[in-house]
N, C-alpha and C positions, 0 to 999 in steps of 0.2 A: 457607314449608313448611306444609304444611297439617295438620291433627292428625290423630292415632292414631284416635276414632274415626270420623271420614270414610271414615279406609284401612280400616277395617274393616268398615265398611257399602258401601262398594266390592264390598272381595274377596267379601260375604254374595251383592251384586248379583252380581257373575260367577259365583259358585259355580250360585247358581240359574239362571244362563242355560245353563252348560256341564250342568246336568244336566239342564235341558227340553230342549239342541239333541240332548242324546244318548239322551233317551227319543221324542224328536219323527222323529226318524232312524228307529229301530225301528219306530213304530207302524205296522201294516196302513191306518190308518184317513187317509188322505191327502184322498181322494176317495172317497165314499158315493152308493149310490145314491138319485136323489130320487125321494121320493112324489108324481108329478104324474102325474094321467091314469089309463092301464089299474094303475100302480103299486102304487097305494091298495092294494090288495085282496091282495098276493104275500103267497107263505107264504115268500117271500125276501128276503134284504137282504145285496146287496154291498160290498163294501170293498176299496181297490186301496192300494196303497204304495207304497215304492219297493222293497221285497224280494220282497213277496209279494202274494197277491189272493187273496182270504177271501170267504169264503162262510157266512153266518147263518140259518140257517133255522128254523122258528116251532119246532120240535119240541127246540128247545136242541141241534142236532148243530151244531159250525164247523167247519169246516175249510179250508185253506190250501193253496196251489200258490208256490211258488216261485220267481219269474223266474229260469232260468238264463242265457240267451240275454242279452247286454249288447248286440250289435249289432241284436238285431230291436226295441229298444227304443227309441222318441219319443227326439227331441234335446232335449226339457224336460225328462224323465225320467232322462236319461242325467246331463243337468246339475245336476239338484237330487242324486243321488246324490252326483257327487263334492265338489258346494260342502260338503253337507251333512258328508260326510265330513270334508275340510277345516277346515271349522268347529269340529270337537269337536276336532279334532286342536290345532288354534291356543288354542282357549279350555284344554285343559290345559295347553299351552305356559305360559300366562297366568296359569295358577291357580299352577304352581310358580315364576314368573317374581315374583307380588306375594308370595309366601310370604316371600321373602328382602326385598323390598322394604320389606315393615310396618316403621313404625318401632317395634313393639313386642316386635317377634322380636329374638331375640341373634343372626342369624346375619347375614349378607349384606354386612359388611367397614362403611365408614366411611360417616359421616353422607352425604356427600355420594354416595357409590356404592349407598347404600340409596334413594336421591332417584331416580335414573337409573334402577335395578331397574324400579323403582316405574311409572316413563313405559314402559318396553318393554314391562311387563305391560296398561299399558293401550293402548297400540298394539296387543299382539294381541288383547286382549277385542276393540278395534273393527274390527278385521280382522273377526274370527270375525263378528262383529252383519253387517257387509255382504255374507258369505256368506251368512248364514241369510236376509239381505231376498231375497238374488237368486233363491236358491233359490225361498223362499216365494209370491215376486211371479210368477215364471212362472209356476209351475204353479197359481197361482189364475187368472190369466190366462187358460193352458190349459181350464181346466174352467170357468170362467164361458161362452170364447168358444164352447165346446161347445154348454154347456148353453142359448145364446140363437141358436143356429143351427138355423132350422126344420128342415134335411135331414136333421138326426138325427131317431131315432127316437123316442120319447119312453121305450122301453125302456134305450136306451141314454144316456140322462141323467143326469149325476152333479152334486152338490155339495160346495164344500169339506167336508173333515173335522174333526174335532178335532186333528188331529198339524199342518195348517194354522196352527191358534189361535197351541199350541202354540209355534209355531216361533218367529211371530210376538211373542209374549209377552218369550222367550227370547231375542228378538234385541233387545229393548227394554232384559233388564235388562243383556246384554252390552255396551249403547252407553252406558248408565249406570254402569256400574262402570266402561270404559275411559276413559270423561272426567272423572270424580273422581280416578282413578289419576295421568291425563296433567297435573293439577293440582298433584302432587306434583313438580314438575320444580323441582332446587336453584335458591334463586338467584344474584346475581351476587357474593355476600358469601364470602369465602375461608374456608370452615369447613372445608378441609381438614386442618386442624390438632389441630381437637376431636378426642377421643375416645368416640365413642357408642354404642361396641360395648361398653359395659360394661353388667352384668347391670338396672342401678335405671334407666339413660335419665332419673332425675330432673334437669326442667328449672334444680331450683334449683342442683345442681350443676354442671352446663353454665353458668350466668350465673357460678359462683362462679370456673371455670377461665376465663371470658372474662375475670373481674376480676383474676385472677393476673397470667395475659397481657398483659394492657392494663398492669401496673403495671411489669411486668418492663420493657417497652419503654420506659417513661417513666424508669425509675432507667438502661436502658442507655444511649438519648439525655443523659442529665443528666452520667452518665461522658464520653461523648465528648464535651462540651461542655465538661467542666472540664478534661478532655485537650489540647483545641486549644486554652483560654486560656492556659493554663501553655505550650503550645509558644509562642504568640506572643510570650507574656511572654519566654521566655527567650531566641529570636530578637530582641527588639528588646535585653536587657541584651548579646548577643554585639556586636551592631552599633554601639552607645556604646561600648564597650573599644574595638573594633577604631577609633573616631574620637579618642578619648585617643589609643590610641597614632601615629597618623599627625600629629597634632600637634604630637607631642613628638619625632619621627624627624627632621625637616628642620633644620638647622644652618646658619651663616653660611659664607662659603667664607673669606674671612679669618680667622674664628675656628681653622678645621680648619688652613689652612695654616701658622699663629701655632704652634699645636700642633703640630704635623710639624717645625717649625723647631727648637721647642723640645727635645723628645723627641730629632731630631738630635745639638743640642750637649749634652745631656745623658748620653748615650751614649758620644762623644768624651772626658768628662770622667770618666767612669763608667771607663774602660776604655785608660789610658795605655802601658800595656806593647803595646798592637797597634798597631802603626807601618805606615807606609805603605811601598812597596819603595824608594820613592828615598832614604827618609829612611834606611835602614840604616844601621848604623856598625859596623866589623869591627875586631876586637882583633886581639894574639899571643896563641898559644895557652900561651907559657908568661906571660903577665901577667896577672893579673886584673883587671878595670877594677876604679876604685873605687867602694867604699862611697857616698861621698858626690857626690863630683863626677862630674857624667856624663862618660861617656868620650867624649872629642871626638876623638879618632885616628882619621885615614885609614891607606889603605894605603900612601901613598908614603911615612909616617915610618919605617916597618920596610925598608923596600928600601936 
């Protein structure tokens, strides 16, 4: 990005070109009559434009006629009019275009959309500069190829003017401000972030917020780096348990069925009063079996 005062001896260039293309426009004085020949000696002296055609005569009286007619007029004529037109119109395009683009102005939105401003303003400065050559270069064309063609008269002989120079000059500092402008173009560096719409633009605090920036990324990298060791770490401590415990789950099949055998008769032993159905044994209901001796009576002893 190129510095403030470049952009400012830029917009100086184009200012000065959009105000010669627009006093060069106005001027009567395009084409002059030459002093060759019976000329020397007139108590007159013409002047053609593209508005008007003026009349100087020795006595200090000027005076001016008008072109109204657009169609009875030369197609070089026709064309310097509208380029020339054209021209001022584009070069203020351009003056309000770098207005916003300076990076010295508070207005025109983010570092990097000040940078763009910046390029379209000089795009139209050099638009405007290649109207004014076209313009210019015809009609000198015009009136040189006039002025060295013997069938003309010699009264009818003219030479460039001063609004010629003019134009010329104008178109110089127009291609000079748009290519210092177009120099401002951002680079490939993501400063969309920065803040540069603030009133000071001082560079040292722009490096101060890149230092911020830059440090913030570096402590949030370093979190997620201690983030992911501590996950790995406690993925590998899950994966050791879960191998404890698959080590210690597998058992003999002798062992388990030794147990199941055991747990059986201990159950049997545990739990004497549940008898099987065959084993039943039925009393009278008017005797009581005894206390002591199991009751060994069937049914046939009561029958």
């Amino acid at each position: 990005m190129m510095s403030s005062a470049l952009q400012i001896l830029a917009f100086a260039l184009a200012l000065l070109g959009v105000l010669g293309t627009t006093v060069a426009t106005l001027l009567p004085n395009w084409k002059v009559s030459a002093d060759v020949g019976s000329n020397i000696m007139t108590a007159i002296s013409q002047m053609h434009g593209l508005w008007m055609d003026c009349t100087w005569y020795t006595t200090g009286v000027f005076s001016c006629t008008l072109k109204y007619s657009v169609l009875a007029l030369p197609a070089y004529l026709q064309t310097a009019r509208t380029t020339m037109v054209l021209s001022c119109m584009m070069g203020s395009l351009g003056l309000c275009l770098a207005s916003l683009g300076l990076r010295c102005t508070r207005w025109g939105g983010s570092h990097r959309a000040k940078g763009h401003t910046a390029v379209a303003a000089g795009g139209c400065f050099i638009l405007a500069s290649v109207l004014c050559l076209v313009a210019a270069s015809w009609y000198t064309d015009e009136v040189i190829t006039s002025f060295l063609d013997v069938n003309v008269p010699e009264s009818n002989k003219y030479e460039p003017g001063c609004a010629i120079y003019v134009t010329f000059i104008s178109a110089g500092f127009l291609l000079a401000g748009g290519f210092i402008l177009c120099l401002s173009c951002p680079g490939k560096r993501d400063l969309g972030t920065l803040d540069l719409t603030s009133p000071s633009g001082d560079p040292g605090k722009l490096l101060e917020q890149l230092r911020r920036e830059r440090l913030q990324r570096e402590l949030l990298e370093q979190e997620r780096e201690q983030q992911r060791k501590k996950d790995s770490e406690a993925a590998k401590q899950r994966e050791e348990l879960n191998g404890d415990k698959a080590s210690q789950t597998p058992q003999p099949a002798a062992a388990s069925s030794h147990r199941n055998a055991q747990e059986e008769s201990t159950s049997e032993d545990d739990s004497p009063h549940l008898e099987r159905p065959e084993q039943r044994k039925y009393y009278s209901p008017s005797k009581l079996p005894p206390k002591d001796v199991k009751a060994g009576y069937t049914l046939k002893h009561y029958v």
